[in-house]
C-alpha positions as CSV (number, residue, x, y, z in Angstrom):
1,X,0.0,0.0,0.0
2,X,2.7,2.2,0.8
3,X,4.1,1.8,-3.0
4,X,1.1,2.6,-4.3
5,X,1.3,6.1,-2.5
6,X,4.3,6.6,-3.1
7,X,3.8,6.0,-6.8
8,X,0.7,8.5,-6.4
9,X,2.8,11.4,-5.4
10,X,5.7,10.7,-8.0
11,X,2.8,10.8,-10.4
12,X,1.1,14.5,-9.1
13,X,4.2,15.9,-8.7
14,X,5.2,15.2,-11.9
15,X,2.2,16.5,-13.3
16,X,2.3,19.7,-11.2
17,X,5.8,19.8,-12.6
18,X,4.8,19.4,-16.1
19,X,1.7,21.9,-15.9
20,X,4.2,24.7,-14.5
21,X,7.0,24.6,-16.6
22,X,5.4,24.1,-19.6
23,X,4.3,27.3,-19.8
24,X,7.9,28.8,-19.1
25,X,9.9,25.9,-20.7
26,X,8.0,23.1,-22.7
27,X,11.2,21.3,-24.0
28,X,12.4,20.6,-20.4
29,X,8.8,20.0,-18.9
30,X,8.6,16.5,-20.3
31,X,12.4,15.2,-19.3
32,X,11.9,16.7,-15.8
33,X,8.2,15.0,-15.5
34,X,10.0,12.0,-16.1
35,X,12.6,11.7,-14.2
36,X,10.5,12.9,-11.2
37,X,8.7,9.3,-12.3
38,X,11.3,7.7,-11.9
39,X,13.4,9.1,-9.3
């Protein structure tokens, strides 16, 4: 159970991530989205 939090997180702080920068910097917003994944 505590994976599956954990993996929940990852995921909405990835997309809050994403969201944010892809207004100020679109080609990184995907990489760093990513890597937040799979940190």
């Amino acid at each position: 159970m505590v994976r599956i939090t954990e993996l929940l997180i990852k995921l909405v702080a990835a997309v809050v991530v994403y969201l944010w920068l892809r207004n100020k910097k679109p080609e990184h917003a995907i990489a760093l989205a990513v890597s937040i994944i799979d940190a």
